[in-house]
N, C-alpha and C positions, 0 to 999 in steps of 0.2 A: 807146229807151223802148218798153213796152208798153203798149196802153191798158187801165186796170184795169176790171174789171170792177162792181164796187159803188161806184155814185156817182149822185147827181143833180146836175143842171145848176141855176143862180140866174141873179140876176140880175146883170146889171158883169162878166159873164165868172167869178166866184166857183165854185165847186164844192164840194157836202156830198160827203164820204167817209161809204159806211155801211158799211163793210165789219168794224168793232168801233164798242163802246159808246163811244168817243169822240166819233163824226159830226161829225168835224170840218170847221171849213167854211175850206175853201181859198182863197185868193186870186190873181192870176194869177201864176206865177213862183214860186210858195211849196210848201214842202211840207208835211205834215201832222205831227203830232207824233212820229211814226213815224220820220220823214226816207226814208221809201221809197215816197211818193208826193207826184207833181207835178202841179201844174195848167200846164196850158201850153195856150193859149190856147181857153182854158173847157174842155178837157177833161182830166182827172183819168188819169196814165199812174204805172205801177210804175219806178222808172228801176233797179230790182234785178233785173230778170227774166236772170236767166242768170248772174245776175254773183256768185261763188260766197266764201265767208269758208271755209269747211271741208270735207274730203271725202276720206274713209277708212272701211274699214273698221271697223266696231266689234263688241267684243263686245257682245250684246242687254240686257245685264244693265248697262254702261254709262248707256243712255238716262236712267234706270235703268229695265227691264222686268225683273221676275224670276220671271215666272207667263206669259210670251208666248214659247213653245219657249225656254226657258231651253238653255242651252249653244251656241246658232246667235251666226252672225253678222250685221250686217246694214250694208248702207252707208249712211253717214251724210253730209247734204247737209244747210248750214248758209248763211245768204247775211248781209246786213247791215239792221239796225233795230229796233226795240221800239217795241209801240202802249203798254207803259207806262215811269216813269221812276222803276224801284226804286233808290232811292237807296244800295242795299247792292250793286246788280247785278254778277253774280258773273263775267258776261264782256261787261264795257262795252264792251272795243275794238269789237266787233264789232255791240253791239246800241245803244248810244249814239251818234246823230252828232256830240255836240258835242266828243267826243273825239279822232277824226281826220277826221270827216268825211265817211267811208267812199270814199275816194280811192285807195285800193291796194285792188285785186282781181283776180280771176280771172275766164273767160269761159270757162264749159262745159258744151258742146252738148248739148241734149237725148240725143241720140241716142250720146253715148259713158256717158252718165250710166246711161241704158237698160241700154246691151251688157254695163255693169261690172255691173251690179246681176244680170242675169240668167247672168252668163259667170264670177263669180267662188266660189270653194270655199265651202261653209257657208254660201253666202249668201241669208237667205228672201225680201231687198227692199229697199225703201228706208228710210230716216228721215229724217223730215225735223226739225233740231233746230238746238243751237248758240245760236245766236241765234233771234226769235219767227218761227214759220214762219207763221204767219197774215199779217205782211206781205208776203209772199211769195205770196200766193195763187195770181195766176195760173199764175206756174211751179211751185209744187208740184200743183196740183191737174189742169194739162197730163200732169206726169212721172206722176201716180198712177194717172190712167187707165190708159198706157199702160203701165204695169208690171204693171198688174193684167191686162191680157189677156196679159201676159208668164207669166199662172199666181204670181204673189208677192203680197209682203203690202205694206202701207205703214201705218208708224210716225210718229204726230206727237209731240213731245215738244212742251207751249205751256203758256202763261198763262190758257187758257181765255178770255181777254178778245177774244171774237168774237159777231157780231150772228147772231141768229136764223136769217136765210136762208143765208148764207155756211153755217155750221155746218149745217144741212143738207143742204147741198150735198157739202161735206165726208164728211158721214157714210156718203155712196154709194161712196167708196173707201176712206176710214184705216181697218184695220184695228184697230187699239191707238193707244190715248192715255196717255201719263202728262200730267198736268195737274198745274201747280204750286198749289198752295193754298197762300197767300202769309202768311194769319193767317187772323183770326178776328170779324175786325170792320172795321166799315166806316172805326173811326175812323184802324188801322193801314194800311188800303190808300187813305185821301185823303190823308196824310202824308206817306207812306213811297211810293208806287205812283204817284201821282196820278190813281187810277183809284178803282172802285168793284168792293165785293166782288160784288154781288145777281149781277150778268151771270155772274161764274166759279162761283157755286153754280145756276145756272140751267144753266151749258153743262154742269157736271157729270151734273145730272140727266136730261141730253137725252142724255148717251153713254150711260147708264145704260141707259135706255128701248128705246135706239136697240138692245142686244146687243153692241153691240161692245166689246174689250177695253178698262179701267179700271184701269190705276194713279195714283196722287195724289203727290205728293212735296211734303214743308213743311221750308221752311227755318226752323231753330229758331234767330230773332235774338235775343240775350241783353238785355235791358229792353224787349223792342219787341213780339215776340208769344211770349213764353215765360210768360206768366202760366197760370198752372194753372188755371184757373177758366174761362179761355177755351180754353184747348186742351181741357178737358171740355168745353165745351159742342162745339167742330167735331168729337169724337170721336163724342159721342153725335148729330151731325147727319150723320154719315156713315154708320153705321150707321140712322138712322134712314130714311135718305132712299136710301142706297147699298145698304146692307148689309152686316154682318155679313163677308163675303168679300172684301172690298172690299179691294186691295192697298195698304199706305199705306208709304210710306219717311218716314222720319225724318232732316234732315240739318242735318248741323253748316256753320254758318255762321262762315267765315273773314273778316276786312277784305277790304273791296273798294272801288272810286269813293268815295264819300262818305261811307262809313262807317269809323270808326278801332275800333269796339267790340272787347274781346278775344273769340279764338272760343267758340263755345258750351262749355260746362263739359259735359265728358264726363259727369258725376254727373246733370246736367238730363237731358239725352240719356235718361241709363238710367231714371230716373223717369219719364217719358215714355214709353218704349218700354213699361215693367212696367205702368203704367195702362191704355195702349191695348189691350196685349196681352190683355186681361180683358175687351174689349169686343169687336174682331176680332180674326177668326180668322189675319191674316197681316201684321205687320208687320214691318218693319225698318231696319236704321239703316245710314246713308249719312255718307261722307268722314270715316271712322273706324277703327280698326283696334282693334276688343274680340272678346273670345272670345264673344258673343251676339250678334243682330242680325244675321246674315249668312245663316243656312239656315232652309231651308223647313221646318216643323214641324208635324207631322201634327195637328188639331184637337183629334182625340179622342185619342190615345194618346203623342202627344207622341213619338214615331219620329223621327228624321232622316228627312225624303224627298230633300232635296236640301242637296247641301252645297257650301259656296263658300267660299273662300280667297283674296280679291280677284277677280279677273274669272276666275279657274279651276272649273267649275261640274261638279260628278259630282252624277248624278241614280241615288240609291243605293235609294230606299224606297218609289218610284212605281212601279203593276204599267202595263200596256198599255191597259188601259182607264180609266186615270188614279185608280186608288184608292189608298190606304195598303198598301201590303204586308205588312204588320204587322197590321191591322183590318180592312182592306177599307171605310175611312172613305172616300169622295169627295173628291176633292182638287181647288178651283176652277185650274185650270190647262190651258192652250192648249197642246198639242208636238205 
């Protein structure tokens, strides 16, 4: 075990996790709601650190990133837990403990993790994804440093449900965030999440602030937060608060853990996609296969700049100093 980092000591041996909006308070021998921290006699340890659920190569357009060097690859590093408990959650094995427990693993050394990231073809760094990398902190934010004077980038893909300092901290290495937005109300995320929305519309706006790359990704659940009225109002809070440029995916929601609902109605999807699309400037739709929602498309003149065919990415209508080639419109995008 490691010992974590974000915690206060009580009293009885007890231990507060502050490391997300949870602060949960630990008892001796117990772990947090997470299942990837333990108090062991009054001190609060990661028992995840090194201990790996995933790790490959990915295309960057996976995470999903489609505006952060679109066509690169990057490696992707995944471990075991969730600070929330979506009850749709789309890859339990690995993020819920009361499903296996997280008893079968992997144990892989910083230092091969490094060498791949920096020694493999197309590769810009790390991501950290899969499962929620925020409980994972101390080992992702060990690996980020050191990747980063390796000259790379580092990818967090999360739930955004992390406490002020942590995030912070954070913000001195990740590169790019896609950040799940989950709904649109408080009442779907103490339901559905067991969490609370205010902290992920908080950390959105601290990446924002912060410079660094923004993508958002909403799972569209069929009764849950597909209501129209609320997905305008987090449209226009995205734009309001984000911006206009602000990368959003759109994705269809399959059964998973605890949910039997059928997947999202490709028709919802596209009403969706056609409303946003009128408010920013770059969306798209996720775990689909339609002739729209998949390329990049120029603001103003409506050009192809980039076109993709599942994870196959040609960058047709981007010049070198990232304009439209067609207008010379500016195109919000990292390569």
């Amino acid at each position: 075990m490691y010992k974590a980092k974000y915690f206060d000591s009580l009293e009885n041996g007890d231990v507060r996790c502050i490391l997300c909006p949870n602060n949960c308070t630990v008892k001796l021998g117990n772990v947090g709601v997470c299942g990837a921290r333990k108090n062991s006699e009054g001190i609060l340890y990661s028992v995840v650190y090194g201990k790996v659920s995933g790790y490959r190569i990915d295309p960057i357009e996976k995470k999903p990133l489609y505006h952060f060097y679109p066509g690169s690859s990057v490696l992707s590093v995944g471990s075991y837990g969730c600070n929330l408990k979506c009850q749709f959650c789309q890859n339990c094995e690995i993020s819920q403990p009361d499903i296996h427990g997280f008893s079968v693993y992997n144990v892989i050394l910083n230092d091969k993790i490094l060498h791949d990231s920096k020694n493999s073809n197309y590769n810009i760094g790390l991501a950290f994804t899969y499962n929620e990398p925020t409980v994972w902190f101390e080992f992702m934010q060990d690996l980020a440093i050191e990747n980063k004077k390796n000259g790379l980038m580092n990818v967090m893909v999360s739930n955004g449900y992390i406490n002020a300092g942590p995030l912070n901290e954070l913000l001195e290495t990740i590169d790019a965030f896609n950040i799940d937005l989950k709904g649109f109300s408080e009442t779907f995320y103490k339901k559905n999440t067991k969490s609370t929305l205010k902290p992920v519309l908080s950390t959105l706006k601290k990446i924002r602030e912060s410079g660094k790359h923004l993508e958002i990704t909403n799972l569209v659940i069929p009764g849950e937060n597909d209501d129209f009225s609320t997905f305008k109002e987090m449209i226009y809070w995205i734009n309001d608060n984000l911006g206009e440029n602000t990368v959003l995916h759109l994705s269809r929601y399959f059964p998973n853990y605890n949910f039997n609902l059928p997947p999202t109605d490709t028709n919802k999807l596209l009403e969706f996609y056609d409303f946003s699309s009128e408010i920013l400037n770059y969306v798209y739709l996720g775990n689909v296969n339609l002739e729209k929602g998949s390329d990049t498309i120029c603001p103003s003149c409506k050009s192809i700049i980039i076109r993709r065919r599942g994870y196959s990415t040609q960058i047709t209508g981007l010049s070198n100093d990232r304009k439209c080639k067609g207008c010379n419109f500016p195109i919000e995008i990292e390569c």
